[in-house]
Structures are given as structure tokens and as C-alpha cells.
C-alpha positions in Angstrom: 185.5 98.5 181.6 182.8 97.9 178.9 183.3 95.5 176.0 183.3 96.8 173.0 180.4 95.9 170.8 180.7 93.7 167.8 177.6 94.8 165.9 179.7 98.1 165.4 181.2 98.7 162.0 184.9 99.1 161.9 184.6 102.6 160.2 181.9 105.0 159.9 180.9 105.9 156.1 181.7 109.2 155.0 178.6 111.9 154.7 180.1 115.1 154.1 182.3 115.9 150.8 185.7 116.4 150.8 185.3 119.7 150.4 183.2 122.6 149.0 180.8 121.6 145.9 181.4 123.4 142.9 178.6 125.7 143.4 179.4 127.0 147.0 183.0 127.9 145.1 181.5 129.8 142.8 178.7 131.7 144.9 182.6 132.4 147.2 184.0 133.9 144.2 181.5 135.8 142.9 180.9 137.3 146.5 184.4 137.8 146.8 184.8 139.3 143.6 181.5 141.9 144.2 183.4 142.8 147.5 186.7 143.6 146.2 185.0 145.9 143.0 183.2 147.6 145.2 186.2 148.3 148.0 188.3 149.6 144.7 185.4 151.8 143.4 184.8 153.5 146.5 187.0 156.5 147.3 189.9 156.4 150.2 188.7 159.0 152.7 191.6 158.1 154.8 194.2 158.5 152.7 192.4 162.0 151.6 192.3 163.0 155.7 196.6 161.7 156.0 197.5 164.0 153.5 195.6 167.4 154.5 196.6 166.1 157.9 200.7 166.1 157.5 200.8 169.9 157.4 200.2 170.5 160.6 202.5 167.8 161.9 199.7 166.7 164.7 198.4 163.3 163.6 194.6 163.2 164.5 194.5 159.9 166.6 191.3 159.0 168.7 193.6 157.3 171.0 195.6 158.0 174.2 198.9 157.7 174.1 200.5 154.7 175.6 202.1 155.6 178.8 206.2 155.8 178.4 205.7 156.4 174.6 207.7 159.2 174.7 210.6 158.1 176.4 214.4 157.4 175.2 215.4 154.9 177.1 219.4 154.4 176.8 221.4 151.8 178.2 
């Protein structure tokens, strides 16, 4: 087993902030803020596609089915 060395301070000075600087949480909120106006101007095509889709009582779903998702298991 080695011996510690004495030369070595007993804690290491702290580099990094705390946290972010007050210009990184800006430049977060503006991008933030861009992404959410743009999600609420852009039309839903999903929601458009759900409701023409409801008539026919299929729903359009580009996955299989799990196996045993249509059983009624009763105990």
C-alpha cells in the first residue's frame, strides 16, 4: 500500500459554477420558448387523421397486433 502524499492539498478548488450562468439560462429559455410557439402554431395533422378516422371504426395503426391481444382471459 502506497503512502499518501503530503504535498497534496486537502481539497481540490472548485472550477466549474454551481450551476448554469445567466446567459446559458437565457439562450435555454429563449430556445425553449421558439420551440413551444412554433409546436402551437403548426396545425395537428394527427388529431385531423383520428377524427376522419373514427367513422370507420378501423383505427389505422402501422403496427401488428400484440399476440393474445384479443383474448378474454377469465379466472
Amino acid at each position: 500500500m502506497s503512502a499518501i502524499r503530503p504535498d497534496l492539498p486537502s481539497s481540490l478548488p472548485a472550477t466549474t459554477p454551481a450551476g448554469p450562468s445567466a446567459q446559458a439560462r437565457a439562450a435555454q429559455a429563449a430556445f425553449f420558448r421558439a420551440a413551444l410557439n412554433q409546436a402551437q402554431a403548426t396545425p395537428q395533422p394527427q388529431a385531423a387523421q383520428t377524427s376522419q378516422a373514427a367513422p370507420t371504426g378501423a383505427p389505422e395503426s402501422p403496427r401488428l397486433p400484440r399476440p393474445g391481444q384479443l383474448l378474454d382471459i377469465r379466472v
